[in-house]
C-alpha positions in Angstrom: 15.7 37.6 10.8 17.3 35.9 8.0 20.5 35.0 9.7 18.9 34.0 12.5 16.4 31.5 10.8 20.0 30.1 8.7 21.6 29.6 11.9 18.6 28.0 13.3 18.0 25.3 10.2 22.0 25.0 11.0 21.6 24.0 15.0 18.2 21.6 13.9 20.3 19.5 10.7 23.4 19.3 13.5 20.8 17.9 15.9 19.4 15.6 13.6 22.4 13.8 12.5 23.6 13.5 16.1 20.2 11.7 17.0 20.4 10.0 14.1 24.2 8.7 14.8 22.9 7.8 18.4 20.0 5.5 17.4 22.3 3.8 14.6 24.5 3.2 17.1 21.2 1.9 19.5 20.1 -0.4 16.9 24.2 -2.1 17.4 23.2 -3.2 20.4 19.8 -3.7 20.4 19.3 -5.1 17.0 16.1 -6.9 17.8 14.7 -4.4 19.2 11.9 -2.7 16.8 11.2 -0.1 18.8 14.7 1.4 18.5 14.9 0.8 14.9 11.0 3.0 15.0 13.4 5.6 16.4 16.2 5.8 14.1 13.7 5.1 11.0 12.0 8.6 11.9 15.7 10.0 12.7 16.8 9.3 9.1 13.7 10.4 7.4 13.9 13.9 9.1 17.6 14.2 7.9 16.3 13.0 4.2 18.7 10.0 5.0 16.6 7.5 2.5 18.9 4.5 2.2 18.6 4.1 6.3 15.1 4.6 6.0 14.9 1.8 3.7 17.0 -0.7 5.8 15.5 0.4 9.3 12.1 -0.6 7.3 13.1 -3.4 6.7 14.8 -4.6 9.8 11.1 -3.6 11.6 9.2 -5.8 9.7 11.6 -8.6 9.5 11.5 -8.1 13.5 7.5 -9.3 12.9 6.0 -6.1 13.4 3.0 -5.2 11.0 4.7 -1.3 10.5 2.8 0.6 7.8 3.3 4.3 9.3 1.9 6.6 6.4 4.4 9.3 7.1 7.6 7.1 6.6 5.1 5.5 3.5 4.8 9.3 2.6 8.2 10.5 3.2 9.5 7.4 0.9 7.0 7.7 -1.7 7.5 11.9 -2.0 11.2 11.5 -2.1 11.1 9.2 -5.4 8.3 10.8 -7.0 9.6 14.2 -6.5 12.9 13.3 -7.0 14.2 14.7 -3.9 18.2 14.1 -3.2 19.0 11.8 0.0 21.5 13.9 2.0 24.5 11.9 0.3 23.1 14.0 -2.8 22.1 10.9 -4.5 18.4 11.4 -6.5 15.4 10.4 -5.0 14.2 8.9 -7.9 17.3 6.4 -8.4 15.8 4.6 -4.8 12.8 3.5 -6.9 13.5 0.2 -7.5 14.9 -0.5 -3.5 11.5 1.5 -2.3 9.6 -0.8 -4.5 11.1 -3.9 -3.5 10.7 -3.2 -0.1 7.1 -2.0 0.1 6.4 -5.7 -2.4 8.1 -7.6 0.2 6.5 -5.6 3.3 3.2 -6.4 1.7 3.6 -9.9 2.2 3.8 -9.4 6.1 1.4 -6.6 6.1 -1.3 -7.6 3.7 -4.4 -5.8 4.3 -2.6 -2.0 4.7 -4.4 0.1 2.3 -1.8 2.6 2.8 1.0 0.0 1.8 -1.1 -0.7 -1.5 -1.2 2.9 -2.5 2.2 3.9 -1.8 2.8 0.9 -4.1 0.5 2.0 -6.8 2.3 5.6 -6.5 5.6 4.6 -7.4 4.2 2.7 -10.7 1.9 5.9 -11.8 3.6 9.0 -10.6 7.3 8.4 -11.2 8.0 9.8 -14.8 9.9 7.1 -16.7 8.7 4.1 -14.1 5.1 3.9 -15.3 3.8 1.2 -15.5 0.0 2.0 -15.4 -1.8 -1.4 -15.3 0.0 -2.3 -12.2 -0.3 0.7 -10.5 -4.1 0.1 -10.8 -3.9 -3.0 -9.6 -1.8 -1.8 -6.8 -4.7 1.0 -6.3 -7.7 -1.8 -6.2 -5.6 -3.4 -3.4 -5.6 -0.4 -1.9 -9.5 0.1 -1.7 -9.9 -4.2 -0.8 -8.2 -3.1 1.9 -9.5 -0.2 2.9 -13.4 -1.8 2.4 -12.4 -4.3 5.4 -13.4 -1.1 7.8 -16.0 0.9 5.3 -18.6 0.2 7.7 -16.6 1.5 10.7 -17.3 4.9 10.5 -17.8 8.0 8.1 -14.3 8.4 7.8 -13.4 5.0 6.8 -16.4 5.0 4.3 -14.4 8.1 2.6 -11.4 7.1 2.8 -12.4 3.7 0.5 -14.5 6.6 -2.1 -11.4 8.9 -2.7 -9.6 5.8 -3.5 -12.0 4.9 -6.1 -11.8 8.1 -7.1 -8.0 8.4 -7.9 -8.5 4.8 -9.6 -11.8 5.4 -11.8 -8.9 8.6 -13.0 -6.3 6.0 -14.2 -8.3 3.5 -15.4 -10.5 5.9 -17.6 -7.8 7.0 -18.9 -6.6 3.8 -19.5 -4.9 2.5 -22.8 -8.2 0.7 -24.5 -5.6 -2.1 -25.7 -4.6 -2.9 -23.0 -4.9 -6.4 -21.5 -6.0 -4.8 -18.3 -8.4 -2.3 -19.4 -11.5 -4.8 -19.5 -10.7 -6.4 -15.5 -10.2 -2.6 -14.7 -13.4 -1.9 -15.7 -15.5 -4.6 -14.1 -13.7 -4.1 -10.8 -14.4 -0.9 -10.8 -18.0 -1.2 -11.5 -17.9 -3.7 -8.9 -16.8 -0.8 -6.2 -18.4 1.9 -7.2 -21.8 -0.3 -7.2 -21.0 -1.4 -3.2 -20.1 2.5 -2.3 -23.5 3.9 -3.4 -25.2 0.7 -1.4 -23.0 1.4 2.1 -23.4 5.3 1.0 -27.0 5.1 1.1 -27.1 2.8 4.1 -24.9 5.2 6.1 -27.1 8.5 5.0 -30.5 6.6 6.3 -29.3 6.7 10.3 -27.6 10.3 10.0 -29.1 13.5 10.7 -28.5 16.8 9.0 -24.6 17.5 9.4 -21.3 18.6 7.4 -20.5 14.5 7.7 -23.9 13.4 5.9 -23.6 16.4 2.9 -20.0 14.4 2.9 -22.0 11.0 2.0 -24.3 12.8 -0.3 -21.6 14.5 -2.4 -19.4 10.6 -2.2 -22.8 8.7 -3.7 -23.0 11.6 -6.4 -19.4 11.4 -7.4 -19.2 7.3 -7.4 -22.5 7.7 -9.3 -21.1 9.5 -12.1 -17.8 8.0 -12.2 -20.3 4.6 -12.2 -22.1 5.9 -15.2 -18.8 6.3 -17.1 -17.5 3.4 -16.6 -20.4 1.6 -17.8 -20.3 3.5 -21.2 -16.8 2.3 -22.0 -17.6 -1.0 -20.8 -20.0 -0.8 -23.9 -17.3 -0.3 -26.2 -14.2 -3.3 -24.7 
């Protein structure tokens, strides 16, 4: 079984690099093109081939295309964070300043993607030795402005804008208190959590008895008690 599952992974990577060869060669001759750059992007990340991921990102949204696909966000962010090696055997982690400068100038042609924003804030709080945890909260309340633009759409949306706030009332409670940011963090935080319990409650009057309203329910609680904290060390800044 072995052997045959090696030989398999062999046939699949020679696969990959072929496609991957033919779309470089694509983009040659189509170079304006975005969809063909769309192909070889996804053709380099599923060979872990992260410097052509970067410059077929780039290339896409220099083409004018809003691109903000959260798997080639995701397969970016993962590979710096966890330090996974491109297949030239460079480090993941030594693409963190390309992937960040990238995703900063992406963001100025793609300006309301919450997943852009959090991919941002990622590489700033979850790369050991890149912290930089005042930005990446920043970063993270971009993320949720973002996000809010739909929080009225549906359920989803609604939870998608509370697990931001949750992953940002984490880093910004356990924020340095001398920090320049700590006191902005906190207000804009309050600020959120005070408009998720209002649309929470509004959403939970028109729903009926469901998995999706015990959802809301346990949202409110948590932004309630994260609210709570954050008004005690607002006390103390």
């Amino acid at each position: 079984v072995s052997t045959q599952s090696s030989g398999s992974s062999g046939i699949n990577a020679e696969y990959g690099e072929r496609a991957h060869n033919c779309y470089k060669e694509a983009t040659r001759h189509c170079f304006n093109n975005w969809r063909i750059w769309e192909n070889f992007i996804c053709s380099a990340a599923r060979i872990q081939h992260i410097a052509s991921v970067i410059v077929a990102y780039r290339q896409i949204v220099n083409l004018g295309h809003k691109y903000d696909d959260p798997k080639i966000l995701g397969f970016l962010v993962s590979s710096v964070v966890n330090n996974t090696p491109s297949i030239d055997g460079k480090p993941g982690v030594t693409f963190h300043s390309k992937v960040v400068d990238l995703l900063k100038f992406a963001s100025t042609k793609v300006t309301s993607s919450h997943h852009l924003w959090r991919s941002l804030a990622a590489l700033f709080l979850e790369v050991p030795g890149k912290e930089d945890v005042g930005l990446g909260i920043d970063y993270l309340i971009k993320s949720y402005h973002s996000a809010s633009l739909s929080i009225e759409k549906s359920v989803e949306d609604y939870l998608t804008c509370e697990k931001i706030a949750s992953v940002t009332f984490e880093y910004v409670s356990g924020e340095d208190k001398d920090s320049p940011t700590f006191a902005r963090h906190l207000q804009s935080l309050s600020t959120i959590l005070q408009i998720l319990i209002v649309k929470g409650h509004k959403l939970m009057e028109s729903m009926e008895e469901s998995v999706q309203l015990e959802n809301i329910r346990e949202a409110v609680r948590s932004s309630k008690e994260h609210l709570n904290t954050i008004e005690e060390l607002m006390l103390f800044t």
